[in-house]
N, C-alpha and C positions, 0 to 999 in steps of 0.2 A: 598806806601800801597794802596791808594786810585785810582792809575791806574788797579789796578791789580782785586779789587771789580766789574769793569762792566762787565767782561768776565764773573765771575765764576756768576753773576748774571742771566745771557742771556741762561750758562749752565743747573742753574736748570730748568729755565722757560720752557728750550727746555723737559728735564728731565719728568716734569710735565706734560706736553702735549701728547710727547708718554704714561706715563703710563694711562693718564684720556683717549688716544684713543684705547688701548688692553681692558682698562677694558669694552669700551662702542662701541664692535666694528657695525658698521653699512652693512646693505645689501639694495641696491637698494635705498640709502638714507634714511633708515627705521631702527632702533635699533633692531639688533636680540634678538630673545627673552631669557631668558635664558635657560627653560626647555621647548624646542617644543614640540608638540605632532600631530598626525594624526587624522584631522576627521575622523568620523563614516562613514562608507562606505555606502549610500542609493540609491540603484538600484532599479529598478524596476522589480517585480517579485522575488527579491532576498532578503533572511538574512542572517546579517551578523553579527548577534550578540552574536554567539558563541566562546567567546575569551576566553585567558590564559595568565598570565605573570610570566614567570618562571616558568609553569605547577600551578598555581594557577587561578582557573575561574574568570576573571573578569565578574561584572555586566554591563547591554548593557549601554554605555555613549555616550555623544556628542562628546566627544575625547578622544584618548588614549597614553597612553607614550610609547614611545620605547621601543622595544622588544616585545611590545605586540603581538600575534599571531590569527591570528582571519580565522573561517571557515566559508564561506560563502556556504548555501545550495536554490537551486529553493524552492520557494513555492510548496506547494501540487499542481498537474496536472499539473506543468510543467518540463521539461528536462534540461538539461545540455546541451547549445548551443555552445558555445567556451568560453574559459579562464578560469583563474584558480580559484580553491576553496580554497584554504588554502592563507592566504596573512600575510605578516610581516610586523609591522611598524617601517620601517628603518630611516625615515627622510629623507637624502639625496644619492642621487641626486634627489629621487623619495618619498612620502609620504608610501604609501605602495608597495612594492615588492614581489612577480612578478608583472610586470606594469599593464598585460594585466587582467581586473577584468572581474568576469564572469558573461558570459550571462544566460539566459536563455528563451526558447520557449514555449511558451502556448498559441498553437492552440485550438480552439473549437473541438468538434466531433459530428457527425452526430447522428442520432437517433441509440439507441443501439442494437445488433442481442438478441435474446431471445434464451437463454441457453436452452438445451437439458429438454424435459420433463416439463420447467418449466412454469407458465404460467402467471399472473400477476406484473408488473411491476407501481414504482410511478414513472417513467418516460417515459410519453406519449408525442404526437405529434412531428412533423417533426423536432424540434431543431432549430437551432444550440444548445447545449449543453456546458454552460464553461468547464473553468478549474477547474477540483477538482469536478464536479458535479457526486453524488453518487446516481446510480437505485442498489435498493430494488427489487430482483424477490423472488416470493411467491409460494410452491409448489399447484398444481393443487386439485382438491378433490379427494381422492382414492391414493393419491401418499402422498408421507412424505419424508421432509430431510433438513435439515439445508435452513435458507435463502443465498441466494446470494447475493454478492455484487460486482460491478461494479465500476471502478470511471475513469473520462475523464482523461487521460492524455493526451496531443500535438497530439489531432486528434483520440488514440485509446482510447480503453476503457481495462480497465489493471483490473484483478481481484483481489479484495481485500479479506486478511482473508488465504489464502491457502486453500480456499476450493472447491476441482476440483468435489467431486464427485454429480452428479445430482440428483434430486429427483427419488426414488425409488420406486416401488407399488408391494405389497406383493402379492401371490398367492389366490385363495379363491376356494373352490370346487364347481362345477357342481351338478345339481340333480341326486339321483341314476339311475342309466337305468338299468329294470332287463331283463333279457334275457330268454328265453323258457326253462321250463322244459325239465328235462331229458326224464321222463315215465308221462304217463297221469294217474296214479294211482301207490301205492303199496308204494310210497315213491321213490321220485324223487329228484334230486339239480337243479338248477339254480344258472349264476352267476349273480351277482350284480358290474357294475362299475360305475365309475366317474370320471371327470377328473379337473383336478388342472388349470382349464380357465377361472372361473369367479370372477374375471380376471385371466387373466393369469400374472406371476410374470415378472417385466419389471426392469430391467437399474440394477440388482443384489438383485431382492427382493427376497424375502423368497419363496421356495417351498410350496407345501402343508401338512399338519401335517396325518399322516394316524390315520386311527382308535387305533392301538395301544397307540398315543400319543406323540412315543418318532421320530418314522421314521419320513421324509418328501420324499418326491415324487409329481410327476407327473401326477400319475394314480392312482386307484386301484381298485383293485379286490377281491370281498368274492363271497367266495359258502355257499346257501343257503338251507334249503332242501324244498322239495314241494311234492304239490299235495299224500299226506301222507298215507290218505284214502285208504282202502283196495281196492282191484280191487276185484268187482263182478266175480262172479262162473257161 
């Protein structure tokens, strides 16, 4: 009986060893961990802290667990240079997937063109301009319409707001100018006009409003009567 104890003894020991090395298996001589996770992705010019984990948002963290799904977007005033925006945290072979994480370009811009009609601007002199830098232009006097806005993106200046259309400057009328009687006595007309030029309406302003109130026009024209006085005999 006592030959037969050192075998099965050597058995467990063996026994023992494989399961304490499954349970504790190593990489690179280093104890894998049990529940890996992928850093937070920190580029430059970029975030990436738009995530989800099984369609629920995570909050931005220093790590995330697998499966997590995360959108990386440029900062304001800069583009989309190469790689991809949406990224998964898979672990292996790769921490996040697709490998290739994206760039992004954020050139300066030069001093900005001054939009149609408008004329004040808070961004003066020669530049360079960063990224994300926002001019304010201001309609002129006489003219009316929403401010503009501008912002640097990778060299251009891209307009913010949707708002394309330019400052406006309504119509205003001219003094009357009368024109000669008809008859030098007995009762006469004359016409009387003016016209819709000072200013004149620019960039879709308003015509001018006629006498009646309701018209607008261009011009216009009354007859007048004159010179009333009986004519001597």
């Amino acid at each position: 009986m006592m030959a037969l104890s050192a075998p099965r003894t050597y058995v467990g020991l063996a026994l023992f060893i494989a399961i304490l090395f499954i349970a504790s298996p190593v990489v690179g001589g280093k104890k894998r961990k049990k529940y890996p996770r992928c850093d937070a992705m920190v580029y430059p010019n970029v975030d990436c802290t738009s995530c989800t984990y099984h369609g629920a948002a995570v909050p931005p963290a220093a790590t995330y667990r697998k499966q997590t799904i995360c959108t990386c977007v440029c900062d304001f005033g800069c583009v989309r240079f190469r790689g991809k925006a949406v990224r998964d945290c898979k672990i292996r072979p790769k921490r996040w997937r697709p490998a290739r994480k994206l760039k992004c370009r954020c050139r300066s811009c030069g001093p900005p063109t001054l939009p149609l009609n408008y004329a004040s601007s808070n961004c003066t002199g020669a530049g360079p301009f960063e990224k994300g830098t926002i001019c304010t232009f201001a309609c002129p006097d006489g003219y009316y319409g929403p401010d503009r806005r501008h912002y640097c993106e990778d060299r251009k200046w891209r307009l913010m707001g949707g708002v394309e259309e330019g400052c406006i400057r309504n119509g205003g009328w001219s003094d009357w100018m009368d024109g000669a009687c008809s008859l030098p006595c007995g009762g006469g007309t004359y016409t009387r006009t003016r016209t819709c030029n000072n200013p004149a309406p620019e960039a879709g302003g308003a015509e001018c409003t006629l006498t009646d109130g309701v018209t607008t026009g261009l011009t216009e024209t009354v007859e007048s009567g004159c010179n009333e006085d009986a004519c001597p005999t």
